[in-house]
N, C-alpha and C positions, 0 to 999 in steps of 0.2 A: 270855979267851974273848970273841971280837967278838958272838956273834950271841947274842939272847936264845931261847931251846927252852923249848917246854912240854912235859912228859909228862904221859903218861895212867899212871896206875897200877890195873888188876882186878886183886884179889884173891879169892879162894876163902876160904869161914869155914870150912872144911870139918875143915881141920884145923890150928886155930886155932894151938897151942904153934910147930908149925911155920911157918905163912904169916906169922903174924905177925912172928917173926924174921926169914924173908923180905922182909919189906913193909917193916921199922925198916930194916935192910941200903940198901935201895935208897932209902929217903928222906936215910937219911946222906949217902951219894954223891951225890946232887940235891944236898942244903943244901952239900954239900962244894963241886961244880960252881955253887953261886949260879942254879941253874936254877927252875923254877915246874913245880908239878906239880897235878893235880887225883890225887885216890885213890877209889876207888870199890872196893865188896865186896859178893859175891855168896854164893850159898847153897855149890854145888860148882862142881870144877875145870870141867866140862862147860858149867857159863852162861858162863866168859870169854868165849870167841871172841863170844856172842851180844852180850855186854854191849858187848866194845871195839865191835861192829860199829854199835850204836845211836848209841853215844856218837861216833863216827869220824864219824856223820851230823850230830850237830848240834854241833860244838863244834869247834876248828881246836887240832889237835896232831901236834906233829912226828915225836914217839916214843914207843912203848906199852911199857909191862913190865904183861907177865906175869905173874899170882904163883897157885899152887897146890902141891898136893901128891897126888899119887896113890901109893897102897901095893900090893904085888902080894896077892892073895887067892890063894883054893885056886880060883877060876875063870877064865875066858879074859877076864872082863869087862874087868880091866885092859889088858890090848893094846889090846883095841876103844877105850875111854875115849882110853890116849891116844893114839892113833894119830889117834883123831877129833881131839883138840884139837892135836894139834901140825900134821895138815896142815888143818886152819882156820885157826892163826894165820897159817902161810905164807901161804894165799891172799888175806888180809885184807891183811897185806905187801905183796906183788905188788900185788894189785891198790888200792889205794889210796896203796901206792909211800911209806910211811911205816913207817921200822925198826918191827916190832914182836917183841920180847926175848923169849920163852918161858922163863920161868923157873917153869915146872911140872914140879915133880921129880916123875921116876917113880923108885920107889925099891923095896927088897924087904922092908924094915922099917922098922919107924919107931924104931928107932937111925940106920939111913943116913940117913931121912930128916933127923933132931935133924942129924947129923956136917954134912951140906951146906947147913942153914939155920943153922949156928952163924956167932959172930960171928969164929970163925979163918978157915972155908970159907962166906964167903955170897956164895950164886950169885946175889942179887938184884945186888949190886955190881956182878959183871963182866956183866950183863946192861944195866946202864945204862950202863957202859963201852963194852958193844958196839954200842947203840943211836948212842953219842955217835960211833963208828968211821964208821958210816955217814953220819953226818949232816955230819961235817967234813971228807967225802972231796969 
């Protein structure tokens, strides 16, 4: 790997067993890839998009991951939540034109959610994989 990449890593504490698996996932692949990261953690999935946007202001980084977890409830709030954060990270993408990895499960329990932050299925991995797709194109 010729070029040196920083990521940014937000996470959510929100639902900690889970992001945290999450968050270990994607620093492995970092340390694997010999890459530099900052990590930064928030209260819920809903401050990411704020977080990466502050931080996107003062600090120079190539690629964002994502990290939260949303569960579905007996209400609509879930849609809402993530529909809000997944088309804010898009636009924070686009327009600042730096991959940003969404790796905020929406899930219907929190067994799917354990199944997709374990260390057989972690979507944190292939999310700094996909960041890296973009950046070596």
């Amino acid at each position: 790997m010729s070029k040196k990449y920083k990521f940014l890593i937000v996470a959510s504490n929100f639902y900690p067993k889970i992001t945290d698996g999450l968050l270990n996932g994607a620093i492995k692949e970092l340390k694997k890839l010999k890459l530099s990261y900052d990590v930064y953690k928030v209260n819920g999935s809903l401050e990411i998009p704020v977080q990466i946007s502050i931080l996107l202001r003062k600090k120079k980084y190539h690629a964002v991951i994502a990290i939260g977890c949303i569960i579905k409830g007996k209400t609509d709030h879930y849609e809402f939540i993530a529909n809000a954060i997944t088309n804010s990270l898009l636009s924070i993408s686009v327009n600042s034109r730096i991959p940003v990895s969404n790796t905020v499960l929406t899930c219907s329990s929190l067994k799917q959610a354990e199944d997709r932050s374990s260390k057989k299925l972690n979507r944190a991995k292939e999310a700094v994989l996909a960041a890296m797709s973009v950046l070596n194109n």
